[in-house]
MDTraj code that builds the backbone (N, CA, C; nanometers):
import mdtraj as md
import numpy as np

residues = "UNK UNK UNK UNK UNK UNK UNK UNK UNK UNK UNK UNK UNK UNK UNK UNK UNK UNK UNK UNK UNK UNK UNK UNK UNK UNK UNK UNK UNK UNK UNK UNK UNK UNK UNK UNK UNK UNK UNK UNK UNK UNK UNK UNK UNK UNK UNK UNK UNK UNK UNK UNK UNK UNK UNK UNK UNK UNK UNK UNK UNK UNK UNK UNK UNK UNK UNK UNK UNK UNK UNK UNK UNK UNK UNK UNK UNK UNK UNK UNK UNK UNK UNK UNK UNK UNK UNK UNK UNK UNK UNK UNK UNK UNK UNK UNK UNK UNK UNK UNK UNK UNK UNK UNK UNK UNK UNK UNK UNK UNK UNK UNK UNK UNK UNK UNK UNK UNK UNK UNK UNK UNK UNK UNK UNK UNK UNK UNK UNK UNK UNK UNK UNK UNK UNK UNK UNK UNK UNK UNK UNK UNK UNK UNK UNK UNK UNK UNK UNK UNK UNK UNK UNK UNK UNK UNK UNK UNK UNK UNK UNK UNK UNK UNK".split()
xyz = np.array([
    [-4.1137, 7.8828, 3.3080],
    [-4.2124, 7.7978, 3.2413],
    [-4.3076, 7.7411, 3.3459],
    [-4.4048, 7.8441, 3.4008],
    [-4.5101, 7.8057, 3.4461],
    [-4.5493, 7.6918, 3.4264],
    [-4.6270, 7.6330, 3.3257],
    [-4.6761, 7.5183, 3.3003],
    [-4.6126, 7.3448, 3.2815],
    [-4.4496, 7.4049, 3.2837],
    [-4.3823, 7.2951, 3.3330],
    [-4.4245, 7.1885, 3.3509],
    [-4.4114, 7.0958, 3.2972],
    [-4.4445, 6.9468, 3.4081],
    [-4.3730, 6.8135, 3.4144],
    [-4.2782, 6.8450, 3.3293],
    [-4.1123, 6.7840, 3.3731],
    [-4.1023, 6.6976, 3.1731],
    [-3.9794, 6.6807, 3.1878],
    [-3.8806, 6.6302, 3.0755],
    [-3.9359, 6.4828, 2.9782],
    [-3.9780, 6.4579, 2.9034],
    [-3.9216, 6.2951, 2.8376],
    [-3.8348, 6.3383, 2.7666],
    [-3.7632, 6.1721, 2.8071],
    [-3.6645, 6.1533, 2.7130],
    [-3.7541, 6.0726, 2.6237],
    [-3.6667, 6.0664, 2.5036],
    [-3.7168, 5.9886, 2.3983],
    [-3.6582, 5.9245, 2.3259],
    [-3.6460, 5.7392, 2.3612],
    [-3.5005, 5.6886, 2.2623],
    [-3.5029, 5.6452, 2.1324],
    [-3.4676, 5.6773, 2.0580],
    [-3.5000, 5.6355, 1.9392],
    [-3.4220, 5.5436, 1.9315],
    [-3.4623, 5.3891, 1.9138],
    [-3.3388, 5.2528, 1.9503],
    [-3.3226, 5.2136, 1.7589],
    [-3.4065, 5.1840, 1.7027],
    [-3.3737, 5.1741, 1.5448],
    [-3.5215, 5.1564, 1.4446],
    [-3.4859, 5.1533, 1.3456],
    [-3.5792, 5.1350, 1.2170],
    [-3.5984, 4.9521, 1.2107],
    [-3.7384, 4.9737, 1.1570],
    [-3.7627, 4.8326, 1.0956],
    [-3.8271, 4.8595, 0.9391],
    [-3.7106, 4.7559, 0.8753],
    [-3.8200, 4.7372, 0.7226],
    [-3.8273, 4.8766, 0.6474],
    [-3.7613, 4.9840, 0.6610],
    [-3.8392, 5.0947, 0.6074],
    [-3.8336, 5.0864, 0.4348],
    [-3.8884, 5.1975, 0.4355],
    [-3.9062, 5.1863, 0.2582],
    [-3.8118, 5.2462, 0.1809],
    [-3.8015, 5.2009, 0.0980],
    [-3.6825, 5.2537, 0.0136],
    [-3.6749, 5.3728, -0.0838],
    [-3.5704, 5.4788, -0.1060],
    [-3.6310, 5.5740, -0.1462],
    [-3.5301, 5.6138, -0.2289],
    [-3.4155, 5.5781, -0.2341],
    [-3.3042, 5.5487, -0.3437],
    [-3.3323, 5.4636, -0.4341],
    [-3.2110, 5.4525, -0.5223],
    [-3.2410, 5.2724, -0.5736],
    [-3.2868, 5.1713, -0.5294],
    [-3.1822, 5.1272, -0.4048],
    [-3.1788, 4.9923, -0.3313],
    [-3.2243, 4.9720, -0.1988],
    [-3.1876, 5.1157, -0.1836],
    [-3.1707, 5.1242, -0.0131],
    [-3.2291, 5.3055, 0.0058],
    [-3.1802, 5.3598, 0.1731],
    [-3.2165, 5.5122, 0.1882],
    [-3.1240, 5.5180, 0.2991],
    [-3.1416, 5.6498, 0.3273],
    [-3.0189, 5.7334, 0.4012],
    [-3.1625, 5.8157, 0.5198],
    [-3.2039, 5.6905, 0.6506],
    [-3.2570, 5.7359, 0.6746],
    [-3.2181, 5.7886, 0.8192],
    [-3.3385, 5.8932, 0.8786],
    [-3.3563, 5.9972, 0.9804],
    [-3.4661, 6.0365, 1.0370],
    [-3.4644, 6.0675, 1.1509],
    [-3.5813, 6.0538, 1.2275],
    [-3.5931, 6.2424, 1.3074],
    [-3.7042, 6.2878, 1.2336],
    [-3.7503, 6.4214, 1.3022],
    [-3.8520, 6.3588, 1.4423],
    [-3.8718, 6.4454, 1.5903],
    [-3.9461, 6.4450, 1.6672],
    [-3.9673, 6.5877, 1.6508],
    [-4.1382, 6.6023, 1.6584],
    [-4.1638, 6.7196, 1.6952],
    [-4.2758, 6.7345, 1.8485],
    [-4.2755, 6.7997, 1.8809],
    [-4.4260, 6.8225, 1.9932],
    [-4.4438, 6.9805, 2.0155],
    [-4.5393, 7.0075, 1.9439],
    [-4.6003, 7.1851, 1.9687],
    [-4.4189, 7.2655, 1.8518],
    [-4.3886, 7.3362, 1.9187],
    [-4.2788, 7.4476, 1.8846],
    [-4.1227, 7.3361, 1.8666],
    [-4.1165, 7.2546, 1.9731],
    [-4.0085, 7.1533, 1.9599],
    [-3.9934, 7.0510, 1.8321],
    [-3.8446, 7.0710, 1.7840],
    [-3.8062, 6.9833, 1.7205],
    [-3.6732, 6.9313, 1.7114],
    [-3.6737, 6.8183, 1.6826],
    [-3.5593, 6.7540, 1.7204],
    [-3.5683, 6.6541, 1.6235],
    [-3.4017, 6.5954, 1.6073],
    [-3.3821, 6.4861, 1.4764],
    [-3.2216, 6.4278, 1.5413],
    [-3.2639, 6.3382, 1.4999],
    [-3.1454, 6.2240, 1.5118],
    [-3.0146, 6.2178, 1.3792],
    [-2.9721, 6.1053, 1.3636],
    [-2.8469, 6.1586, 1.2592],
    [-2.9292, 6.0956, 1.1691],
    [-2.8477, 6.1141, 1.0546],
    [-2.8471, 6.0479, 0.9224],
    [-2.7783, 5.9209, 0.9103],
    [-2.8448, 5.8102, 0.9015],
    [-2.7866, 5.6419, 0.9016],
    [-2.7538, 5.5801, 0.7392],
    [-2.6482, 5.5610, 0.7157],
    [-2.6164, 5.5933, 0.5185],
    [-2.6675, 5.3896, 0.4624],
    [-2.7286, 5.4086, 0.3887],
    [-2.7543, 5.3099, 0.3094],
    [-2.7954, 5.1907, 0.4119],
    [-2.8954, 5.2182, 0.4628],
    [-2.9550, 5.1469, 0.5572],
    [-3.1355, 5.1046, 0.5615],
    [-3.1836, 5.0185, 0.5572],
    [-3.3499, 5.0091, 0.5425],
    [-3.3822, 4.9113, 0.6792],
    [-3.2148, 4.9387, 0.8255],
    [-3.2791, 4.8578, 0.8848],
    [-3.2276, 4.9996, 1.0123],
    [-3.2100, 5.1068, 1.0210],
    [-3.0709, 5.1540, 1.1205],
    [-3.1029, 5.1447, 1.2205],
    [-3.0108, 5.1708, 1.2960],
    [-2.9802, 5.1616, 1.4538],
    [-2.9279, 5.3216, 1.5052],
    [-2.9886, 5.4216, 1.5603],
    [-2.9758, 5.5121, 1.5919],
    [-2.9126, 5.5234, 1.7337],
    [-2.9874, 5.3803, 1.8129],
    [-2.9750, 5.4370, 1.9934],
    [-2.9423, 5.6387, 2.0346],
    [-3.0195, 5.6681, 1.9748],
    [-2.9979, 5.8392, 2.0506],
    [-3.1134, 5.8766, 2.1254],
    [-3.0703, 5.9510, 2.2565],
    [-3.2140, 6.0210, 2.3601],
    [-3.2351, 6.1629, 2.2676],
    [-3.2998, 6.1651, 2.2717],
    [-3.3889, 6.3431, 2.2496],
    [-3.4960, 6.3868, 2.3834],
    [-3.4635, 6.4954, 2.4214],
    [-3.5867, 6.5384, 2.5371],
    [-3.6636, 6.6348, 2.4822],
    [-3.7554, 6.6340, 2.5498],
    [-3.8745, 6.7314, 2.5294],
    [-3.9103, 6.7562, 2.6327],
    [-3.9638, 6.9113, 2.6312],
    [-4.0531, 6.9727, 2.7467],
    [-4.1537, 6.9155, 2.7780],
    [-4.2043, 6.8637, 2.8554],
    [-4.3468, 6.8545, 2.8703],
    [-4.4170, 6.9536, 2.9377],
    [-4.5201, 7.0168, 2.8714],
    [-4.6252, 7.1331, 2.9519],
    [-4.7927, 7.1034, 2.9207],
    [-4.8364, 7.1794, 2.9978],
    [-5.0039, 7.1789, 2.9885],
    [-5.0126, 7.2788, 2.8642],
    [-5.1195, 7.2808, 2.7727],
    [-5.1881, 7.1295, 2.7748],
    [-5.0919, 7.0326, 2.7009],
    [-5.1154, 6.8805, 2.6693],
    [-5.0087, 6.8397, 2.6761],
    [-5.0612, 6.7696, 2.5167],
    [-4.9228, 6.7799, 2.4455],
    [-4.9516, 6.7387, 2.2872],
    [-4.8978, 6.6335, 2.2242],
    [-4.9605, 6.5690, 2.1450],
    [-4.9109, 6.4442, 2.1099],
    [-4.7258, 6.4433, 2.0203],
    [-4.6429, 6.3388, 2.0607],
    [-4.5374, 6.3182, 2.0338],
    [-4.5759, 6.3262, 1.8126],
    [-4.4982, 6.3777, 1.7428],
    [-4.5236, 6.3354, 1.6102],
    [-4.3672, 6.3471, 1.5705],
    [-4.3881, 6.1818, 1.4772],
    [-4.2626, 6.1269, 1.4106],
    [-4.2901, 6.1396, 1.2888],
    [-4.1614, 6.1815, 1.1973],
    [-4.0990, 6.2054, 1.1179],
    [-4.0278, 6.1236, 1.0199],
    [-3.9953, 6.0410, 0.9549],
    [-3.8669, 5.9889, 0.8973],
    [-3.8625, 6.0218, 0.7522],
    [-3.7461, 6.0308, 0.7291],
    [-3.7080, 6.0844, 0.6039],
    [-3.5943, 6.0144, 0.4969],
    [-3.5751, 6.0084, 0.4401],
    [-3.4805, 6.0122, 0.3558],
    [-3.3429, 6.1097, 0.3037],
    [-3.2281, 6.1316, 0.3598],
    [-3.1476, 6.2111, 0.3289],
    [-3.0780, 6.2306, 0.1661],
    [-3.1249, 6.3325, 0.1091],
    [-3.1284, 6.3315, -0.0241],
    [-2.9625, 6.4611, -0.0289],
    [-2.9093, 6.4899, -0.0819],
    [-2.7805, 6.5576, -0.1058],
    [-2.8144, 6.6620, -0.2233],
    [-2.8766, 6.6266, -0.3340],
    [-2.9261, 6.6972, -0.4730],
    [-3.0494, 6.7345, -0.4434],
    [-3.1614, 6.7059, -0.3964],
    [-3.2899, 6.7358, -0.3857],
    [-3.3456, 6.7286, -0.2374],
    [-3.4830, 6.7739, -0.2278],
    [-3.5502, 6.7571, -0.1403],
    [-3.5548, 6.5993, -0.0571],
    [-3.5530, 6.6422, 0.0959],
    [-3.5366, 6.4914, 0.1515],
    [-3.6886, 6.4427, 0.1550],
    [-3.6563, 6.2819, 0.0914],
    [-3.8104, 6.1924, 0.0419],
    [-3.8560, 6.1590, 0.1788],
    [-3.9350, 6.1519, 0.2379],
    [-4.0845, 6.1389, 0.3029],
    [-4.0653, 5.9766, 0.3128],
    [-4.0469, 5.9064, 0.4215],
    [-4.0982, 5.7815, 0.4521],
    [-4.1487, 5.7553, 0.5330],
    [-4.2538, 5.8200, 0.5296],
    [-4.3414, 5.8165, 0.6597],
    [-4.3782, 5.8661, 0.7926],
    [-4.4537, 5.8587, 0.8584],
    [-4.5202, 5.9637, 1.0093],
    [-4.5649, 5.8942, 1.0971],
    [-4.6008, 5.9147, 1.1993],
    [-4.6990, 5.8531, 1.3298],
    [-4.6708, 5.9255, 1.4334],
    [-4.8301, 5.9794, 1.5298],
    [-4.8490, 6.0446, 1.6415],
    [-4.8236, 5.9480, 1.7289],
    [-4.7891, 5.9842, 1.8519],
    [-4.7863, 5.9338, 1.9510],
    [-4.8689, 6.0067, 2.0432],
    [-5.0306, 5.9629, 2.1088],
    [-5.0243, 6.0037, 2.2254],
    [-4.9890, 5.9909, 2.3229],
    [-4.9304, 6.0958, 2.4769],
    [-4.8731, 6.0494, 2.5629],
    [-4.9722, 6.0523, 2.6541],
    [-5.1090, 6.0591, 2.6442],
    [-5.1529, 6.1322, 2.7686],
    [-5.1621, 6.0114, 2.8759],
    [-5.1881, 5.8434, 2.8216],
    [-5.1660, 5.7352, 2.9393],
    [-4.9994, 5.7779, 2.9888],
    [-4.9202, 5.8091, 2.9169],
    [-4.8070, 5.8102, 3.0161],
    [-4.7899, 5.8993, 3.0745],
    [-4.8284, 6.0361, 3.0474],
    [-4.8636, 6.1096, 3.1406],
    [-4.9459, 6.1354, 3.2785],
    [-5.0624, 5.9915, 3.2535],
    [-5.1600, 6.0065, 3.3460],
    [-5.0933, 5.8672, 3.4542],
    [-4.9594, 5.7755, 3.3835],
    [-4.9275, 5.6954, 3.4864],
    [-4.8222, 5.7815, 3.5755],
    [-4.7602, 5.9102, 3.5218],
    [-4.6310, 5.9777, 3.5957],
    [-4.7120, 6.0365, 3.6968],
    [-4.8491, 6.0964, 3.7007],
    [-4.8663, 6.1565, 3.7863],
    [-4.9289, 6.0604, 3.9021],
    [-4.9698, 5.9630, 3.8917],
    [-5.0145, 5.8671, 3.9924],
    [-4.9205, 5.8999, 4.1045],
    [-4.7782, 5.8932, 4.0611],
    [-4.6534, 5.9099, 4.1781],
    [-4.6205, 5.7472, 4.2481],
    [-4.5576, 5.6894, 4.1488],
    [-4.6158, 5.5789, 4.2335],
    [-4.4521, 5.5652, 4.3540],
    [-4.5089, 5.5032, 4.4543],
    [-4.3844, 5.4702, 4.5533],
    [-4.4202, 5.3436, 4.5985],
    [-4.2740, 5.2800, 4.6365],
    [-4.2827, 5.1508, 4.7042],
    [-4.3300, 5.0487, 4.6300],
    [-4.3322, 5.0110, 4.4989],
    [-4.3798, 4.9121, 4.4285],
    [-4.2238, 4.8607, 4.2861],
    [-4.2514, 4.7094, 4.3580],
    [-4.1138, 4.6438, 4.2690],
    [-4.1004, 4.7035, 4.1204],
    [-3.9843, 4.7287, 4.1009],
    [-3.9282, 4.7930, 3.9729],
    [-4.0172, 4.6735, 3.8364],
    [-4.0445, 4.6746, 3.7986],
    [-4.0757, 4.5906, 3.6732],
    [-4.2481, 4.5630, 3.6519],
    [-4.2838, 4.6363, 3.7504],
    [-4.4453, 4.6393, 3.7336],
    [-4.4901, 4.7254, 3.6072],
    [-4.6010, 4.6351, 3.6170],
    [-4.6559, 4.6926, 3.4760],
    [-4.7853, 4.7659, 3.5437],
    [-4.7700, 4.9263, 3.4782],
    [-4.8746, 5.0423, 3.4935],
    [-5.0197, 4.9981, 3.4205],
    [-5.0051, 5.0053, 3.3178],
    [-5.0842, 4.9678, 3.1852],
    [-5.0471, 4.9272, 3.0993],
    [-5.1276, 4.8863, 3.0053],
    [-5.0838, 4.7869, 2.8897],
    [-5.2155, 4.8866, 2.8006],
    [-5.1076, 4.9416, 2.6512],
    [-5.2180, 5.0002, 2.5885],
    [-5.2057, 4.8951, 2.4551],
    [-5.3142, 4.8887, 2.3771],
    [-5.3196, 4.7788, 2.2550],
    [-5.3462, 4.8542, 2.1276],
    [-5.2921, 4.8027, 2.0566],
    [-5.3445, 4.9067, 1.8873],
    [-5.4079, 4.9229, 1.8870],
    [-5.4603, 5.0153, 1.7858],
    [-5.5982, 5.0620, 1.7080],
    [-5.5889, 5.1066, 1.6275],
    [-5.7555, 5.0864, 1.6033],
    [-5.6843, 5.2272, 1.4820],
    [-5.6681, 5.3736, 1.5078],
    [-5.6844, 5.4214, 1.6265],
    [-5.6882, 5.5307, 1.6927],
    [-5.5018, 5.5695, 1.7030],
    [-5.4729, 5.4678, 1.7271],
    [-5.2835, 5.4696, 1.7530],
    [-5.2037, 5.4203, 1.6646],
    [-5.0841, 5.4447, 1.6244],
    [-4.9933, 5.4069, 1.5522],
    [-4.9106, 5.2568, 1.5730],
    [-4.9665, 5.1958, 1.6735],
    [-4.9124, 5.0839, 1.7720],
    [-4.8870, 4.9545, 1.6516],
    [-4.7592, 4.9362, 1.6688],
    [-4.7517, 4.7470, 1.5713],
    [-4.7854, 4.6562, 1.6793],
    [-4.7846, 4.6554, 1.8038],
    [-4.8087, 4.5849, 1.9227],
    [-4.8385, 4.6400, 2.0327],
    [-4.8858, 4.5605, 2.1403],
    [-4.9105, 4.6208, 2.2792],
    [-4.7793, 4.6860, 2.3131],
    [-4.8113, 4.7458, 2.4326],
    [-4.7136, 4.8721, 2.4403],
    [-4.7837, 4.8841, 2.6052],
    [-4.6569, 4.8593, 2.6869],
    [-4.6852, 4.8682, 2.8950],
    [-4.6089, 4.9874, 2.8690],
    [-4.6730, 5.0173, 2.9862],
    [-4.6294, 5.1390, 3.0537],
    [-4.6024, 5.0754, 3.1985],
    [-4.4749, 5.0879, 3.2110],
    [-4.3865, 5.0198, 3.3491],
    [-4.3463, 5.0683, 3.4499],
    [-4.3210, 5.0611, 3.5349],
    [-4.2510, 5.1239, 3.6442],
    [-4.0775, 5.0727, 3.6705],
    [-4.0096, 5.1365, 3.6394],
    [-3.8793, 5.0650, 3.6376],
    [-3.7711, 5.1237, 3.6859],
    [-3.7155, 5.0872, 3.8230],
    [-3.5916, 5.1692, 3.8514],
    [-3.6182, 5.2861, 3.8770],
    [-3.7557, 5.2754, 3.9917],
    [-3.7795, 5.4325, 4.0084],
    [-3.8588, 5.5481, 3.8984],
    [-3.8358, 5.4854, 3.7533],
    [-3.9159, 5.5519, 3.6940],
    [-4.0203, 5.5113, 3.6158],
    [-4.1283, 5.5685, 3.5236],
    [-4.2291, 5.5474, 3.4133],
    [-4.1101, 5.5705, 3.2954],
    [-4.1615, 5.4189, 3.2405],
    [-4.1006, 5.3842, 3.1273],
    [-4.1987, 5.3408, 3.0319],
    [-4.2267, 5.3599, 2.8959],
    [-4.2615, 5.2959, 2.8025],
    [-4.1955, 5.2383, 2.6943],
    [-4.2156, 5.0900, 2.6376],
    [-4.1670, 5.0677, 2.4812],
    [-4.2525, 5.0767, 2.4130],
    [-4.1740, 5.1036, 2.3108],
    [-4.2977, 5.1622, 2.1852],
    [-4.2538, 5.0857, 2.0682],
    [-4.3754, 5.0222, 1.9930],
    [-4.3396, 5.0174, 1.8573],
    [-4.4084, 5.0184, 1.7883],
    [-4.3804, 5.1526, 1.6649],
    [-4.4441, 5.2519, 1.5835],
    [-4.4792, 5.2098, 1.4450],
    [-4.5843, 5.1516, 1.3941],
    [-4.5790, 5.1423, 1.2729],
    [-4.5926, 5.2932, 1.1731],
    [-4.5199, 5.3238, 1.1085],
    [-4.5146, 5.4405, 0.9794],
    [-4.6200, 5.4273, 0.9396],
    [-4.6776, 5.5595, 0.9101],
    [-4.8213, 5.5918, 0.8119],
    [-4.8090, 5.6242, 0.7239],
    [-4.8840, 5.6696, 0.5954],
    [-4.8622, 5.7584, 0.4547],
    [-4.7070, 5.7154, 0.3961],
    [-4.6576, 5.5645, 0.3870],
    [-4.6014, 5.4712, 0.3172],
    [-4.5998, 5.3491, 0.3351],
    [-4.5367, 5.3081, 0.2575],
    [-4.6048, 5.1138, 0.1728],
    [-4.5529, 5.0623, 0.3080],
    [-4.4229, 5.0914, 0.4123],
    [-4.3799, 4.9734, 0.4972],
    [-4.3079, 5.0819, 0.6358],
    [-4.2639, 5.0022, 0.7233],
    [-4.1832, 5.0701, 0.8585],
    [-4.2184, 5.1130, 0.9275],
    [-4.1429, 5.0548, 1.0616],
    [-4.1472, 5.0516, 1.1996],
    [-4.0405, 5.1494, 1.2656],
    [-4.0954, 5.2217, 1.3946],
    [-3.9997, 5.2510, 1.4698],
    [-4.0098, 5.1872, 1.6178],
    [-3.8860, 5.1618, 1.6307],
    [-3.8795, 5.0915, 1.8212],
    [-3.8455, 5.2375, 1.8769],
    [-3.9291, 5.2745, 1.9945],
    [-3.8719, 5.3800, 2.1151],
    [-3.8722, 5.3301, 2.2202],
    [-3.8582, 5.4453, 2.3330],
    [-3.8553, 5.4177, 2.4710],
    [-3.9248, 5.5559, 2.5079],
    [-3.9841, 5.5558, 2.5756],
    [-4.0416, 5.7227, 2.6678],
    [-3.9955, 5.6476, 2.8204],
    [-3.9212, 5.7669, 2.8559],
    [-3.8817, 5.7683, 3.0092],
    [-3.8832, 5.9537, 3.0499],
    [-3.9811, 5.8911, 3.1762],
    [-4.0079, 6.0272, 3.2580],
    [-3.8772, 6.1011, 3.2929],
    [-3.8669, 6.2338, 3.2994],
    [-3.7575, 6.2418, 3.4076],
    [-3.8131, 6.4061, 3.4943],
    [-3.8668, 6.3783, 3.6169],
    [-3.8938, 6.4350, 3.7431],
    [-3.8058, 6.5961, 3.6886],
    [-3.8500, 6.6983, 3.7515],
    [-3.8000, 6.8169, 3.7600],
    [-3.8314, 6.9158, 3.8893],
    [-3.7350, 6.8612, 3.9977],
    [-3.7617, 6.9532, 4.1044],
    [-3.8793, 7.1218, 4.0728],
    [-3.9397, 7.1369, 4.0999],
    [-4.0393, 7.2381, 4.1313],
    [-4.1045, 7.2566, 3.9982],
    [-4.1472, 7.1346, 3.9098],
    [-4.1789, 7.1977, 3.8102],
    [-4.3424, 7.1824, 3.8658],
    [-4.4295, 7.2237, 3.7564],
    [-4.6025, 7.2079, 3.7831],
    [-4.6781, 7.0546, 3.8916],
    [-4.6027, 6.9419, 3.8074],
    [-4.7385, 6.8214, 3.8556],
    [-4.5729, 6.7778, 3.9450],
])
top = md.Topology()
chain = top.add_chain()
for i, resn in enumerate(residues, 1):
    res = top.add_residue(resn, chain, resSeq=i)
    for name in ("N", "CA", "C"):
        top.add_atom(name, md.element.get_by_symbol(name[0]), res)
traj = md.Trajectory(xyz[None], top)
């Protein structure tokens, strides 16, 4: 993989508020996709608040494509219900990994990106330097439904000889 340019992880820490798609409650789950990659977390049963804590990685390569979230509803009889989407672009965190930074105290802040309407953002969102690595928190407001949030994390992880 020529175009290589090393790993995120991606934590999916939990749901906020989501919408309901059962009676009371939903049985929800979280797809990541980027380009050909996809990836999904478990199924959390009768929950509108869950707590996943799971990493998922992804390739990162040139050119480089926006993170897109997923959540769903786990249905058993029918098709799983749709609660919502949001892109993530990475390209500020991509453009803080390659800076390279060295020698600067763990807890610095890279950038600070702010909503828009351009981004899926419920709040500002740093891009950090922490423990040696580029870290971001994220928190995702859901699109194309009435309510919900997702909390992440993006953390770099370096790949001896890859591209950048």
């Amino acid at each position: 993989m020529e175009n290589l340019l090393g790993l995120m992880r991606v934590r999916i820490h939990r749901g906020i508020n989501l919408a309901i798609r059962d009676v009371t409650t939903s049985d929800p789950y979280v797809v990541v996709r980027m380009g050909k990659q996809k990836l999904k977390t478990r199924v959390v049963k009768k929950n509108l608040n869950p707590e996943w804590n799971e990493e998922l990685t992804l390739s990162i390569t040139e050119p480089i494509l926006p993170i897109k979230l997923h959540v769903y509803d786990k249905d058993i009889f029918s098709l799983d219900d749709k609660m919502g989407d949001a892109e993530i672009d990475i390209h500020p965190f991509i453009d803080a990994v390659r800076k390279r930074y060295k020698n600067i105290p763990s807890g610095t802040i890279i950038t600070k990106i702010k909503p828009s309407r351009q981004n899926c953002l419920s709040e500002e969102s740093s891009i950090v330097w922490e423990n040696d690595q580029v870290v971001q928190n994220v928190f995702i407001r859901l699109q194309n439904v009435e309510r919900g949030e997702i909390e992440l994390q993006l953390q770099w992880i370096d790949i001896p000889g890859s591209k950048d």
